[in-house]
ZAKOLZA-860030 format. One record per residue (C-alpha): residue in three letters; z negated, x negated, y negated. Coordinates in steps of 0.05 Angstrom, whole numbers, padded with zeros to 5 digits, always signed. Each point is the difference from the previous one (the first is absolute). Example, Ala and Ser with C-alpha at 12.3 -4.5 7.8 and 13.67 -1.06 7.14 Angstrom:
<atoms>
ALA-00156-00246+00090 SER+00013-00027-00069 
</atoms>
This chain:
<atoms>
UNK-00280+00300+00095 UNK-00046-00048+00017 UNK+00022-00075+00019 UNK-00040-00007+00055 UNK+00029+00047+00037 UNK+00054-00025+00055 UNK+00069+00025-00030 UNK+00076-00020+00012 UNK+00051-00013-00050 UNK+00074-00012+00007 UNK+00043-00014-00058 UNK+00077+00035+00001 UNK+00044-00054-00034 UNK+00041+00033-00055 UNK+00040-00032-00061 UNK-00018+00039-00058 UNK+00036-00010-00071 UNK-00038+00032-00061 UNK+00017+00019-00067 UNK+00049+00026-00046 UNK+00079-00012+00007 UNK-00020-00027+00073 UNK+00053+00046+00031 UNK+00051-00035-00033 UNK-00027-00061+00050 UNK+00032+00051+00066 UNK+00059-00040+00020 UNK-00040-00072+00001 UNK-00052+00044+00036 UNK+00049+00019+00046 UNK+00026-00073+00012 UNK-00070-00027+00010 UNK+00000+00055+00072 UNK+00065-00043+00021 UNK+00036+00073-00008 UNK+00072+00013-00019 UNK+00006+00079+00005 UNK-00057+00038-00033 UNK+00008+00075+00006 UNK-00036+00032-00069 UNK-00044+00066+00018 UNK-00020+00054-00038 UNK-00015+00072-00010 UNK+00060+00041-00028 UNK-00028+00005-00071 UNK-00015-00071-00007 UNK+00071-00020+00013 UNK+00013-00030-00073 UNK-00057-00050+00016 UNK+00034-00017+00069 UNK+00063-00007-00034 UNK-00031-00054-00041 UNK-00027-00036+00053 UNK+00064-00004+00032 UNK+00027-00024-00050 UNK-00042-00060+00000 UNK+00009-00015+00057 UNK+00073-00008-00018 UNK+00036-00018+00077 UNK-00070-00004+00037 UNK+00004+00081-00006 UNK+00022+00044+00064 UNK-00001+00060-00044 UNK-00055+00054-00018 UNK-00024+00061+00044 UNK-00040+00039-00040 UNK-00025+00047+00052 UNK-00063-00013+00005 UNK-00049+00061+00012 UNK-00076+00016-00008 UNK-00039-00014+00063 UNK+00061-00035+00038 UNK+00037+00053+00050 UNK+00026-00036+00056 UNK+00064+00039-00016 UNK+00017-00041-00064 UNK-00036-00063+00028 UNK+00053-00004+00060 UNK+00044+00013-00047 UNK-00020-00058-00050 UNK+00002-00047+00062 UNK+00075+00011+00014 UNK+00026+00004-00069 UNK-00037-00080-00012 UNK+00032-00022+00071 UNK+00071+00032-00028 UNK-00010-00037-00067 UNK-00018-00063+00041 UNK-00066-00012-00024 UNK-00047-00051+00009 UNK-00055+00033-00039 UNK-00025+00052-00046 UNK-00031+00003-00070 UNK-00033+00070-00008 UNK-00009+00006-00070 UNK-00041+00072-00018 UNK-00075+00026+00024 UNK-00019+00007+00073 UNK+00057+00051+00022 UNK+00045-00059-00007 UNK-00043-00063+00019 UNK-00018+00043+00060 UNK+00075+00011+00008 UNK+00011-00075-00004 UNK-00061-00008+00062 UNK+00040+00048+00050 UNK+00067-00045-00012 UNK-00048-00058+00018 UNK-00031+00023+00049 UNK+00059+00018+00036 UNK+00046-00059-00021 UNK-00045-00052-00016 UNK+00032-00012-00066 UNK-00046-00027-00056 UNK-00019+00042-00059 UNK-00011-00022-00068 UNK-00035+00055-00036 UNK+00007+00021-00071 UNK-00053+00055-00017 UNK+00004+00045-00059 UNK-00068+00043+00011 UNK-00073-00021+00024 UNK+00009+00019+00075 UNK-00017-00064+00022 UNK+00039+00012+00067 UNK+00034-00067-00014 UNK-00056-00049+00019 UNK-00014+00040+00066 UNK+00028-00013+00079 UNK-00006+00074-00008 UNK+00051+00047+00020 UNK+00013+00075+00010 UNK+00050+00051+00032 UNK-00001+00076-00004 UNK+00033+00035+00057 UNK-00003+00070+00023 UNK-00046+00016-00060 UNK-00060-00061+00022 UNK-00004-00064-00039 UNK-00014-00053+00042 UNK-00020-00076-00020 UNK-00008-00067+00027 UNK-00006-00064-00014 UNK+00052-00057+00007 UNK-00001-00070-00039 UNK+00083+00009+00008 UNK-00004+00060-00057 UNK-00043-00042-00046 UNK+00045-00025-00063 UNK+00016-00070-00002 UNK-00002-00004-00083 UNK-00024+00055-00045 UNK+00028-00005-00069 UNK-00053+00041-00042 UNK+00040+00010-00075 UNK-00046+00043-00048 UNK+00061+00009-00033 UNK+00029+00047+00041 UNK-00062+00044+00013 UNK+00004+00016-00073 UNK+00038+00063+00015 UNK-00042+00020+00057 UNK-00021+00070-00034 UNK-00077-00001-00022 UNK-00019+00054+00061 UNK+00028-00043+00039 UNK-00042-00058-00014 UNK-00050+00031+00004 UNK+00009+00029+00066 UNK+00032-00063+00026 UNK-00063-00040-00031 UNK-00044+00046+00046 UNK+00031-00004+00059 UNK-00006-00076-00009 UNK-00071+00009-00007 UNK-00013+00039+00068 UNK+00026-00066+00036 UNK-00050-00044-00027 UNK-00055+00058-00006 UNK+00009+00012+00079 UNK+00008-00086+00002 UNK-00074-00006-00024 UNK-00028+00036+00065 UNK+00049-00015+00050 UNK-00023-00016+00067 UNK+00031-00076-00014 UNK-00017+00000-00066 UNK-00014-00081-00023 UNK-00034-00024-00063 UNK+00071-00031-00026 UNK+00039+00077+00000 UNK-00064+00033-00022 UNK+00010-00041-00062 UNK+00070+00007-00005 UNK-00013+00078+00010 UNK-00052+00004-00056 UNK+00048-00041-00043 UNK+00056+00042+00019 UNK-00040+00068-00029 UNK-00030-00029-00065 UNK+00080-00018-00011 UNK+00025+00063+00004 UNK-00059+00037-00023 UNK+00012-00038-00067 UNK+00068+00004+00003 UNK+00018+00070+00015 UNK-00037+00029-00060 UNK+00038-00056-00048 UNK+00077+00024+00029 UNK-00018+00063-00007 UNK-00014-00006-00074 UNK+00053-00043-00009 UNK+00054+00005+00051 UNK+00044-00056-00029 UNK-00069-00056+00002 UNK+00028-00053+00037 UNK-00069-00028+00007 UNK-00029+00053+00035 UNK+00057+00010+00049 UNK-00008-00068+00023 UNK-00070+00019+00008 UNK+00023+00054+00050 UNK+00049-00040+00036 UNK-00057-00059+00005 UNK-00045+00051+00021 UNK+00043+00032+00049 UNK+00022-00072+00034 UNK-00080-00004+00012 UNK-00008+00068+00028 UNK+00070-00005+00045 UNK-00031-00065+00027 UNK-00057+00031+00013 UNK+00039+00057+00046 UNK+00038-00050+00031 UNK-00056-00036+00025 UNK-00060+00041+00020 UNK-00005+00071+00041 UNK-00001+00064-00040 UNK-00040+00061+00021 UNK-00005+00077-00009 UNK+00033-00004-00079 UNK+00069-00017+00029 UNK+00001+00036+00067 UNK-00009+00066-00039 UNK+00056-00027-00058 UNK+00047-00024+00059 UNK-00010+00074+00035 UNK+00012+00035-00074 UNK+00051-00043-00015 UNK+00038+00000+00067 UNK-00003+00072+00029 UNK-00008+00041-00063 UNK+00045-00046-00043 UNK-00044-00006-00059 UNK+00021-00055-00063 UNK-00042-00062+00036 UNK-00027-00036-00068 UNK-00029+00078-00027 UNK-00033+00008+00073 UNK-00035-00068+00002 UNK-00019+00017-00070 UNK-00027+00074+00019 UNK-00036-00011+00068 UNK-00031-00079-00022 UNK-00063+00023-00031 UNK-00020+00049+00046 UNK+00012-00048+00057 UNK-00039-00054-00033 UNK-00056+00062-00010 UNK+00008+00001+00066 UNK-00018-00068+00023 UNK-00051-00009-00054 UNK-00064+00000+00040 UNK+00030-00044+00055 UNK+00034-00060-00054 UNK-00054-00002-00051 UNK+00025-00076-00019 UNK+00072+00028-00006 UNK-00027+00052-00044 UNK-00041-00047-00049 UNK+00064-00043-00001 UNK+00045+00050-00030 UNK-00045+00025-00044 UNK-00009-00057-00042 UNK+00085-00008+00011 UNK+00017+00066-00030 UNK-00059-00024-00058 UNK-00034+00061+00014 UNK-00074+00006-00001 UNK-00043+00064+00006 UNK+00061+00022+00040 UNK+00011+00005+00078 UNK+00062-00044+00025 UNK+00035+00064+00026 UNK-00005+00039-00062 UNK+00024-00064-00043 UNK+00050+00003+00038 UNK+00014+00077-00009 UNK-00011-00011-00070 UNK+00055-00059-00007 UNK+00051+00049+00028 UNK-00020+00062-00040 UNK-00011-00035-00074 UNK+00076-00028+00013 UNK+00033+00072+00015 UNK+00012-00020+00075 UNK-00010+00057+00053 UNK-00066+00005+00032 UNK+00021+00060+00052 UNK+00029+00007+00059 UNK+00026+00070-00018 UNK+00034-00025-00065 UNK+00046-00054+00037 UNK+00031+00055+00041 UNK-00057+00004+00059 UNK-00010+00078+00033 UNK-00072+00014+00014 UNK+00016+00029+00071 UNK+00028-00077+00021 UNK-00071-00022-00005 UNK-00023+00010+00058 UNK+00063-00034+00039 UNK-00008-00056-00053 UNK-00069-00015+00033 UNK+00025+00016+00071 UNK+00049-00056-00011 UNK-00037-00052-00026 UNK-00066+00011+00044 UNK+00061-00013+00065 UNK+00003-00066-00017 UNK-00059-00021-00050 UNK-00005-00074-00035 UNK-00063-00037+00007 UNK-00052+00012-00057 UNK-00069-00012-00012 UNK-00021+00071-00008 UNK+00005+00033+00063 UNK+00065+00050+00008 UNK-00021+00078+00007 UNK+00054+00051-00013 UNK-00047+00054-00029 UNK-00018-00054-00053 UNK+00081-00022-00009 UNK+00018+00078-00013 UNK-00047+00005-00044 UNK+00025-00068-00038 UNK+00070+00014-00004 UNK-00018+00072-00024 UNK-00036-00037-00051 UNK+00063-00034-00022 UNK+00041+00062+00002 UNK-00042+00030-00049 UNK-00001-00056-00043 UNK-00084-00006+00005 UNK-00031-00064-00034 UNK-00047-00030+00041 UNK-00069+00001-00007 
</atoms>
């Protein structure tokens, strides 16, 4: 981006504690939010990890409610908002990937209790005033600086089981926020380097987990990667990339991290001609040379084992044409110019699993 050009930036104040053992800092965390009842979130297979967080906390925990579900049904968010007013909380700590800080957001945004976020995967949904709702089978987002954490608490420590697919997925779908960041329509010079800092992170880090899972290094890479990326999100417009990942994710009910991962390097194809900066930028990010952004990207997901079709992640072939029905109803902004002919033909693309050219 160049300097010269008029741009707005707003900074979203956020406490974040880095490093390994930091979780063991929750209950002074927890203090420093003047809060006295923190209700611990989590999915229902990371309940061992809640459980240990609570027990931190010592008499500052309300309890656990590990109910927490992928793409945030308004069903178990209502119900996450009366079980923390029963338990007579005064805030949350969501502990887990984006099912559970996005959990954490609806409570918030309905209560206006603080969060303090823990986050075990590279979501980056944690540094955002980003939140989202599915109801009736449509995912629907907004933004609201009462769902943005008050402290994240980012422990490499406990990403270490995080399973290597996982990372790598997770890494990816980090990626897409500060790959869409770099051509946002209020993209400023400050994110655009926090977005390019943000890939070359996790582009390094990814392959170094995934060789050795237990590298303690290289998941703080991630995390530090992801913190840049979820920053990033929280802070600039996204465009076609997550419109067509909120519409997969959110009326088909595809896994969100292997969808970002899938349908990223055929939207950033996509955009190419339009966000030829953004494109030279991630290049030299991903350390690629000789190589088009998109299909580095393809490439990053397919050397790693992660899915790279639509069809393979549970996706019928027939739904694509109601895919692009749905996202064309409501379309983001995005510098290439929206045209549903072109949009079929992309997520077909990504439902065969194509590399692009």
């Amino acid at each position: 981006m160049q300097t010269s050009q008029p741009f707005i930036y707003e900074a979203h104040a956020a406490r974040v504690v880095f490093g390994a053992g930091t979780s063991g800092q929750v209950a002074e965390e927890i203090e420093r939010l003047g809060a006295r009842r923190a209700l611990v979130l989590c999915t229902p297979n990371q309940v061992a990890d809640a459980q240990r967080i609570s027990d931190l906390l010592g008499s500052l925990s309300a309890g656990i409610f590990a109910g927490a579900v992928m793409h945030v049904p308004v069903e178990s968010a209502r119900e996450a908002v009366a079980r923390a007013r029963t338990a007579g909380a005064d805030c949350v700590v969501a502990i887990g990937g984006g099912s559970t800080t996005g959990l954490g957001k609806a409570i918030a945004l309905e209560t206006g209790m603080p969060i303090l976020a823990i986050p075990t995967s590279y979501a980056g949904s944690e540094m955002t005033p980003i939140y989202g709702l599915t109801e009736a089978g449509l995912k629907k987002t907004g933004r609201d600086l009462r769902v943005l954490p008050r402290a994240v608490i980012y422990d490499p420590a406990l990403t270490v089981g995080l399973p290597a697919g996982l990372t790598v997925t997770s890494g990816l779908n980090a990626i897409a926020h500060a790959a869409e960041g770099l051509y946002a329509r209020d993209a400023n010079p400050v994110m655009s380097l926090m977005a390019e800092e943000g890939i070359r992170a996790l582009a390094s880090g990814i392959p170094a987990v995934f060789r050795e899972p237990a590298d303690l290094d290289a998941r703080a890479q991630c995390l530090y990667g992801a913190w840049l990326c979820g920053t990033v999100l929280g802070s600039v417009g996204m465009a076609l990339h997550h419109k067509l990942c909120h519409t997969l994710g959110g009326s088909f009910n595809l896994p969100h991290a292997e969808t970002h991962t899938i349908v990223l390097p055929h939207a950033i194809a996509y955009n190419a001609a339009a966000a030829p900066e953004a494109m030279a930028r991630i290049q030299r990010a991903t350390g690629t040379t000789g190589v088009s952004a998109p299909a580095a990207l393809f490439d990053l997901a397919a050397r790693h084992g992660a899915p790279v079709a639509l069809r393979d992640i549970g996706m019928r072939e027939q739904d694509l044409d109601r895919a692009a029905d749905i996202a064309l109803a409501n379309p983001y902004w995005n510098p290439q110019p929206i045209e549903r002919e072109a949009i079929r033909a992309l997520l077909q693309a990504a439902y065969d699993g194509v590399r692009p050219a």
